[in-house]
N, C-alpha and C positions, 0 to 999 in steps of 0.2 A: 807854894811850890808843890806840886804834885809828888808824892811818891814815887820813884822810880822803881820800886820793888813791885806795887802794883799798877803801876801806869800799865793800862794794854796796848799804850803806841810802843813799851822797851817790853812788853811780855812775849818770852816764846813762843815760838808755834807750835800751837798743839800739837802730837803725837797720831797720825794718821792714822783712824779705824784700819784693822785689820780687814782686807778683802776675805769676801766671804767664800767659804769654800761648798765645791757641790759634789755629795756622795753618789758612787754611780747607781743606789739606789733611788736617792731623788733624783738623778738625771733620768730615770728609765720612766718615774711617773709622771715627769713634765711633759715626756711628749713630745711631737714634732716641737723644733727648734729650727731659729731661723739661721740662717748664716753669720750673724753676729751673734747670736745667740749659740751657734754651737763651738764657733769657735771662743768663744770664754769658758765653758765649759771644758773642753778640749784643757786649755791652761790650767782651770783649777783642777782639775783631774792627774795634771801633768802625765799627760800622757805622751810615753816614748817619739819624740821627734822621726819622721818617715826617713830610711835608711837605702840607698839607695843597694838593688843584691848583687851587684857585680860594682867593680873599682873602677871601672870604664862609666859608668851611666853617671860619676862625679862632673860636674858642669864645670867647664874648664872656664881658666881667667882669660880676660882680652889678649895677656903676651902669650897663653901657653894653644901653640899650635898644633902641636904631638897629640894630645887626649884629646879623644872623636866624644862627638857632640853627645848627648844620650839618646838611644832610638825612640823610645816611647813609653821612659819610665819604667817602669816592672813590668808593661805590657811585650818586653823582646820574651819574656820569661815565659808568657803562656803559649803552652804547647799540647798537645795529645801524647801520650806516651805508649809505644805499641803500634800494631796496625791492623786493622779491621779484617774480619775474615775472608777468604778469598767469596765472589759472590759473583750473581750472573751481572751485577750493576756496578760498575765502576765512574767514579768520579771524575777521571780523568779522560775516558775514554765518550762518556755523555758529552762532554765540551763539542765535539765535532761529529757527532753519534745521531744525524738526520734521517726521520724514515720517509722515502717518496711512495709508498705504498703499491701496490702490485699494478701496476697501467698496462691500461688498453685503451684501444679508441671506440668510441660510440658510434652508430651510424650516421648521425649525425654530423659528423668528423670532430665533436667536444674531447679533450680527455680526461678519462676515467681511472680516479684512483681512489684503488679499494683498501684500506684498514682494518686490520681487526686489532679490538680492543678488549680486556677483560680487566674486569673490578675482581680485586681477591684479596683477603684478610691475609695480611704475612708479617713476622715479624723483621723488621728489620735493626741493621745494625748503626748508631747515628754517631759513635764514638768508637773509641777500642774500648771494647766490654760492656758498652751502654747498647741499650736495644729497647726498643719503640714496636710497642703494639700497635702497625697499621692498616689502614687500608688504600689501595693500590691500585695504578692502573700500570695493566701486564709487569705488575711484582718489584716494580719502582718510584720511587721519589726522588726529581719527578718524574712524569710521567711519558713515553718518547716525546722528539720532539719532531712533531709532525708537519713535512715541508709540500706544498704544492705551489701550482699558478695559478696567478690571476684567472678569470675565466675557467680552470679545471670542474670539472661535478665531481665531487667528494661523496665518497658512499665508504660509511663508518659501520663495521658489523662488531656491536657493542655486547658484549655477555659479560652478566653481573654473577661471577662466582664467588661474592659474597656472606656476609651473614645478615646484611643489609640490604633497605631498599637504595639503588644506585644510579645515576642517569650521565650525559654528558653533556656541558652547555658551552657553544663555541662562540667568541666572542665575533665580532662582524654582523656579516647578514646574510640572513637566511629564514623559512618559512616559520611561521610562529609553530605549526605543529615539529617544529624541526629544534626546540629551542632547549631543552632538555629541564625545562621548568614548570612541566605538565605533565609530560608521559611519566610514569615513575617505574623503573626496570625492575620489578621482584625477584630477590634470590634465584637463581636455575634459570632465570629469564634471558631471552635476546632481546633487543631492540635495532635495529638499520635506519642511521642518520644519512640521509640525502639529500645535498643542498650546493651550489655554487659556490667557489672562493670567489669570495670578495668583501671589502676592498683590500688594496694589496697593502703589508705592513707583518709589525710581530702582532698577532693575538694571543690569547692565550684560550686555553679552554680546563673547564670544572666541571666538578659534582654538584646538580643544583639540590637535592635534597634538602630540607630542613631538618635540623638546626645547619642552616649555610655555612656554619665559623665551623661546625665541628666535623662536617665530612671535608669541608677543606683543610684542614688542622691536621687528619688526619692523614692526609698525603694525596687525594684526589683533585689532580690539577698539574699541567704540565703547555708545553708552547706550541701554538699552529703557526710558523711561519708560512708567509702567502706572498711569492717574488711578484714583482710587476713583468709584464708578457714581453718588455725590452730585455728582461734580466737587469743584476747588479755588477756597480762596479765592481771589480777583483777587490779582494779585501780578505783578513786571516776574520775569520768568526769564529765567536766563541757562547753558549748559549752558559749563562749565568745565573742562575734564581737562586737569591737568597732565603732561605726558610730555616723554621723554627720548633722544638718539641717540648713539649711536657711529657716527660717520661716519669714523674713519679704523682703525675693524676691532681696536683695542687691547685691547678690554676691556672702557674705562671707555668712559662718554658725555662727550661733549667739548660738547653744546648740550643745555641743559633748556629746555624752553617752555610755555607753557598754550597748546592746542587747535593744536600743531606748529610754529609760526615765531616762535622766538625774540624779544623786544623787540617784540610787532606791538601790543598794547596803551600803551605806553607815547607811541604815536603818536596 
């Protein structure tokens, strides 16, 4: 007969290894982690359970019908605090803020609409208190938003007041010497874009300059709307461009906003 003191079919079970634990020193030199990988890390670390900052954003049970659903997590929580300085550019007023430019008619009977545009170094405001070293066309981002027809001649009288070399490039079609990816506008410079709207639709139009990411980065770029020659159906418009700033020169953007100041819709 076998020993039942040491038979290992009546021997206990071993005493489970202690799980290993990770210092948030060695967690900091392991490095990217995968999502299994960071959630164990996360347990051995024990770290504080996510709390939700208001007694409402609590996820309510199947019977309880009174406690509203959570809006978006901690996200109801992020706001701007303050409001940006009074300025000639306002957020709310851009939305519906279309320029038809100065018309006349041609001999021809085409019509003729004249623009004037200037590039200028300003700083602007992108938060309450935050401010962006940029540059501009006529002292906004973005830029107007410039409306014609189908069939119109667009004649753009472009001055680069500047500290840079500056141009204007419209999306559609129009003459290659017309494309703003050649001529290059020097500081104190004019340049005059003339060229047909067409086809009809939203374009938009830039700074072609090189480096391309960084004179559009820096707020050179705004929308040419071009109606088709029946007109559109009635409808509320609303002109939308979400963009983004690096205001402290890293790399990344530190504010994203629609139509430049952060949170100004939410008010």
């Amino acid at each position: 007969m076998p020993d039942p003191v040491h038979d290992p079919a009546h021997s206990p079970a071993p005493e489970p290894a202690p799980a290993p634990t990770l210092t948030r020193r060695e967690l900091l030199k392991a490095g990217t982690l995968g999502t299994v990988g960071l959630a164990a890390a996360a347990g051995a670390l024990a770290l504080p359970a996510w709390r939700p900052l208001r007694a409402q954003n609590a996820i309510p049970s199947a019977q309880d019908t009174t406690t509203p659903l959570p809006a978006h997590g901690a996200h109801d929580q992020m706001n701007a605090v303050g409001d940006i300085r009074p300025d000639a550019y306002n957020p709310t007023t851009f939305l519906t803020d279309f320029d038809s430019g100065s018309i006349s008619v041609l001999p021809s009977g085409q019509t003729l609409r004249e623009y004037r545009m200037t590039a200028e170094d300003k700083e602007i405001e992108v938060a309450p208190g935050v401010f962006f070293a940029a540059w501009t066309y006529n002292g906004q981002i973005p830029g107007p938003t410039l409306r014609c027809t189908e069939g119109d001649r667009i004649r753009v009288h472009f001055t680069n007041r500047g500290s840079h070399t500056h141009t204007m490039h419209f999306h559609g079609i129009h003459p290659a010497n017309m494309d703003g990816a050649f001529e290059m506008v020097l500081p104190g410079s004019t340049f005059i874009y003339e060229f047909d709207a067409e086809p009809f639709g939203v374009q938009l139009y830039h700074c072609h300059t090189v480096p391309l990411k960084r004179h559009i980065h820096k707020g050179l770029y705004g929308m040419l709307i071009i109606d088709p020659k029946g007109g559109r159906p009635p409808a509320k418009e609303l002109v939308m461009v979400m963009n983004a700033f690096d205001t402290n020169f890293d790399g990344e953007n530190e504010i994203y906003a629609v139509n430049t100041v952060a949170f100004h819709y939410q008010k």
